[in-house]
Each structure stands twice: as structure tokens, then as C-alpha cells.
C-alpha positions, 0 to 999 in steps of 0.5 A, spaced: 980 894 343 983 887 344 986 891 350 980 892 353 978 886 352 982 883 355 982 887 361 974 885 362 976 878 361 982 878 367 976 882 371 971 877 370 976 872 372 977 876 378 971 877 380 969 870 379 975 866 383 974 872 388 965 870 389 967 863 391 972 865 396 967 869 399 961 864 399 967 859 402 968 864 408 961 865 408 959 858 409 964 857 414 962 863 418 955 861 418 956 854 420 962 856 425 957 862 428 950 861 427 949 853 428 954 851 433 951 856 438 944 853 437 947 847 438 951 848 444 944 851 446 941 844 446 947 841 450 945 846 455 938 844 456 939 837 456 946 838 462 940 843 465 936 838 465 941 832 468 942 837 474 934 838 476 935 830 476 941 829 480 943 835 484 938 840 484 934 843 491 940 839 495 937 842 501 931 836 500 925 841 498 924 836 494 923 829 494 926 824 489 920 823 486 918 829 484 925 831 482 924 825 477 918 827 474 920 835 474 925 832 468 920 828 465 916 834 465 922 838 462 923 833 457 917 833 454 917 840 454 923 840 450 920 835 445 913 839 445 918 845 443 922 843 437 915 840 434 912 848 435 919 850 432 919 846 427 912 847 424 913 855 425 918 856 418 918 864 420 922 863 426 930 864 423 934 857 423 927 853 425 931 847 423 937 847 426 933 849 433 928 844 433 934 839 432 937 841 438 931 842 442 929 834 440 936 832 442 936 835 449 928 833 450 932 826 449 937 826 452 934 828 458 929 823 458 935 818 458 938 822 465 931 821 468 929 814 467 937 813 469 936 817 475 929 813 477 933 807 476 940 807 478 941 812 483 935 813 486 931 806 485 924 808 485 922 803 479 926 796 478 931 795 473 926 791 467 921 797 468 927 802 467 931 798 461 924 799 457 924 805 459 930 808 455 929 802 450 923 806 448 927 812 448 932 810 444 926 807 439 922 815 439 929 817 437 930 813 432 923 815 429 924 822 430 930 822 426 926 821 420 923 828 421 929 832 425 935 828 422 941 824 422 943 829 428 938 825 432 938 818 430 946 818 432 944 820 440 939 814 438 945 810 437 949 813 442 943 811 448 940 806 445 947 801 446 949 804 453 942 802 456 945 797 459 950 800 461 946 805 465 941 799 468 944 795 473 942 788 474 941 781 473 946 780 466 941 776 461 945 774 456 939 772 451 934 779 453 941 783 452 943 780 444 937 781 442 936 788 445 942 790 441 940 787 435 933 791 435 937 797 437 941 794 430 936 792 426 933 799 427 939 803 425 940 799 418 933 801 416 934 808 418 940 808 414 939 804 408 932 808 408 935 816 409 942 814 405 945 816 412 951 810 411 956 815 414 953 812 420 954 804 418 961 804 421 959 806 428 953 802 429 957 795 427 963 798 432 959 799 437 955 793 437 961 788 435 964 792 441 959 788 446 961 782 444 969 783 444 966 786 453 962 779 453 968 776 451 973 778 456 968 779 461 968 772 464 962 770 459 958 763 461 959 757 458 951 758 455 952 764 451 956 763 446 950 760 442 947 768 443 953 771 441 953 767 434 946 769 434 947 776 435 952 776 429 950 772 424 943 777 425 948 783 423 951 780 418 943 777 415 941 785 416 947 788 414 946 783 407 939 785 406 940 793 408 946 794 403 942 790 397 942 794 390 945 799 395 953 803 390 957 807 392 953 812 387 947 813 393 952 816 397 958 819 394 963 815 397 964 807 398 961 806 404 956 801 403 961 797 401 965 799 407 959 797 411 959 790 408 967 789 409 966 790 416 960 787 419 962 780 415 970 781 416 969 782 423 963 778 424 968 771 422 973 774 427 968 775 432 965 767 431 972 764 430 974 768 438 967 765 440 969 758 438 975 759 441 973 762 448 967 756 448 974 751 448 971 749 441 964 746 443 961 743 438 954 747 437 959 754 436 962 750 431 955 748 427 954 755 427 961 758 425 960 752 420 953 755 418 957 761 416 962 760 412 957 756 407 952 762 408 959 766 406 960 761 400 953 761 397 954 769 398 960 770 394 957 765 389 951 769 386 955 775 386 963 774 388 965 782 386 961 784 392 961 778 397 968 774 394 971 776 401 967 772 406 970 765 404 978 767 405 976 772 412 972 766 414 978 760 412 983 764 415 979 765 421 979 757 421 986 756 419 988 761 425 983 757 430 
């Protein structure tokens, strides 16, 4: 009997080490077989869309007008499809479907109004900016329906608009544009839990400091890009209130915070410096390390850092 027993033991043990190797590979299977084919059908749909833009009917059949309105047709079609998608659960994966339907409605409307702007120049650079900056804020809130999926196209679109819009640099309009793209994603961040995209979203737009830095900036614009960061770093400090790193699992609100104050300090001390020490970017580098040291007398375990990154900066300037 106590041989038998035994053997059903090492049987059952068997069979239950076995069970979740197989719902592993299975898992894997259906995320490797299933979801990225949907997803590289999306992506299809959206390059089918850039070529009906760009290149279709070279012949000159069509003008260029009504290339650019046959994209924006094809892309609120795709946006239509998703919802129609979505509300039909019966369809397999209806999900997953209508996220990559969504994705490729976006990123064709991107390419169109890009088109209409840069290549083809039928509407003027400011119509055409707030046009994708539209479409950036439809990804952002459509993100709340289709996933984080979404709102990460936002993120990429939404900071390379300017670069697709060529015109007039405006300092003040192109900081406070970035910051509105910012500020939109720290709501849908701290609203979805979604912090995985924190990282990104405050590289990306410190990234556009450091271009403005070393791009021959004008003697005015400091004061904006000092703006544009202590705007973050008050963003990034209210999103992340009461936010641990149970919320995520990880520590990545945490992580949030090290990287936007630490980085937004370095960034303001370069700017001061660029600025050949101008007395006004000194005021607001000032304004940031009391703000710093306020911070980290309320709640030193969170914010202690801020004080010694901003005096190794001034040590350093």
C-alpha cells in the first residue's frame, strides 16, 4: 500500500510539473503565432496606407489632393473598423484586432497630414502641426479603450510632429506643445498604471532639450527650456503622489521620479551654462534647487536626492 502510494504521489507530481510546461509553451505559442500575425497585419495596413499617400497611381491619375483625402478616408475607415471590431466579442481575438486596426487608422492619419504638409504642401505648416497634434490627443484617448498599445504610438507621433512639420522654429509654441504631449501622457500613466511608459516619455522629451541645446539655440530660449523642465519635473511630482511600487509590481514610479528631477537638474544647470550664466536662467535654476529642498523636507525618503543632484550640478557649473 505504502508503494502504491507512493507511486500515485510521484505520478501527480509528475503530471503537475508537466501541466505547466505545457500551458508555458502553449502561452507562448499563442503569443508568438496568434497575436503577432494580427499585429504585422496592422502594420500592413498602415505601410498600405503611407503608399496610397506617397507613391500610389505614379502615372498622375490621381492628383494630389485626392491622394491625400483617399488616405484620410482609409484611415477613418480603419478607426471605424476597430470600433465595429471591438463591440463584436464573437469575433476570435476581437481584442487584439481592433488594437491593431486602431494603430494602423493612427498611423495612417500621421502619414497624410504629413504628406499634405511636407511633401505635397497643400495646407501651411501651422494647419498641418495641429493636425497631427490632434492626432496624437485622439491616440491618447483612445488608448483608454484599446490599450497601452495605442497610447505608445501617441508617444512616438506625438514628440516627432515637429519633426515632420517644417517651418519657422517657435521656441515658446514647440515646449509648450511637447509639455501638453507630457502632461497627457503622465495622466494616462498614473490613470492606467501603465509606468513601464514613464521611462520613455521623459527620455524622449529631455531628448529635445539636449537637440535644442546643441542646435545653435537663441540667446531667448533658455527661459522656455527651464519652463518646459521645471513643468515636468511639477508633472512628474504630482502623477507619482501616493503612487508605490506595489501599484506596478516593480519600482518604476520610483524610477519615474530619479530620472525626471535628476535629469531635469543636469538639464537646467547645461542650460545656465549655454546661456553664459545669464542671471534669469540662474533665478530659475535657483527656483529649483529651493523647490528641491522643500521637497525633500516633507517627504526626505522620496525626494532626498533632489538637493545633492541639483549641488553637484552647481558644484560642477
Amino acid at each position: 500500500a505504502a508503494d502504491a502510494w507512493i507511486g500515485a504521489t510521484e505520478s501527480a507530481t509528475s503530471e503537475s510539473t508537466q501541466a505547466p510546461a505545457e500551458e508555458s509553451s502553449s502561452s507562448l505559442e499563442q503569443q508568438f503565432g496568434g497575436k503577432a500575425f494580427v499585429w504585422l497585419g496592422g502594420i500592413a495596413l498602415a505601410l498600405a496606407g503611407f503608399f496610397l499617400v506617397k507613391y500610389s497611381i505614379e502615372a498622375g491619375l490621381l492628383t494630389e489632393k485626392v491622394r491625400v483625402l483617399l488616405g484620410l478616408v482609409f484611415g477613418g475607415g480603419l478607426l471605424y473598423g476597430s470600433h465595429i471590431v471591438r463591440e463584436r466579442p464573437s469575433i476570435a481575438d476581437s481584442t487584439r484586432i481592433s488594437q491593431a486596426l486602431a494603430g494602423a487608422g493612427i498611423a495612417d492619419l500621421y502619414g497624410c497630414f504629413f504628406a499634405a504638409t511636407s511633401l505635397y504642401h497643400l495646407i501651411p505648416s501651422w494647419f498641418g502641426f495641429t493636425c497631427m497634434a490632434g492626432v496624437t490627443a485622439l491616440a491618447l484617448v483612445m488608448s483608454l479603450r484599446y490599450g497601452a498599445a495605442i497610447a505608445m504610438l501617441g508617444l512616438i507621433g506625438g514628440f516627432a510632429t515637429p519633426t515632420l512639420i517644417h517651418g519657422e522654429p517657435n521656441t515658446p509654441l514647440l515646449f509648450g506643445y511637447l509639455y501638453l504631449v507630457f502632461g497627457g501622457l503622465a495622466v494616462l500613466i498614473r490613470r492606467q498604471n501603465w509606468w513601464g511608459m514613464s521611462i520613455p516619455a521623459t527620455a524622449v522629451a529631455f531628448l529635445w532639450v539636449v537637440v535644442w541645446l546643441f542646435s545653435g539655440m537663441d540667446s531667448g530660449d533658455g527661459i522656455w527650456l527651464s519652463l518646459f523642465l521645471m513643468g515636468v519635473c511639477a508633472t512628474v511630482v504630482s502623477s507619482t503622489r501616493g503612487a508605490h511600487e506595489d501599484d506596478a509590481g516593480l519600482e518604476l514610479p520610483s524610477a519615474f521620479r530619479y530620472i525626471a528631477l535628476g535629469g531635469a537638474a543636469v538639464l537646467m544647470g547645461c542650460v545656465v551654462y549655454t546661456t553664459h550664466f545669464r542671471a534669469l536662467e540662474w533665478d530659475m535654476f535657483g527656483l529649483f534647487c529651493v523647490a528641491g529642498i522643500v521637497l525633500a523636507w516633507f517627504d526626505h525618503r522620496t525626494y532626498g536626492f533632489v538637493p545633492w543632484v541639483a549641488m553637484g550640478t552647481n558644484i560642477v557649473m
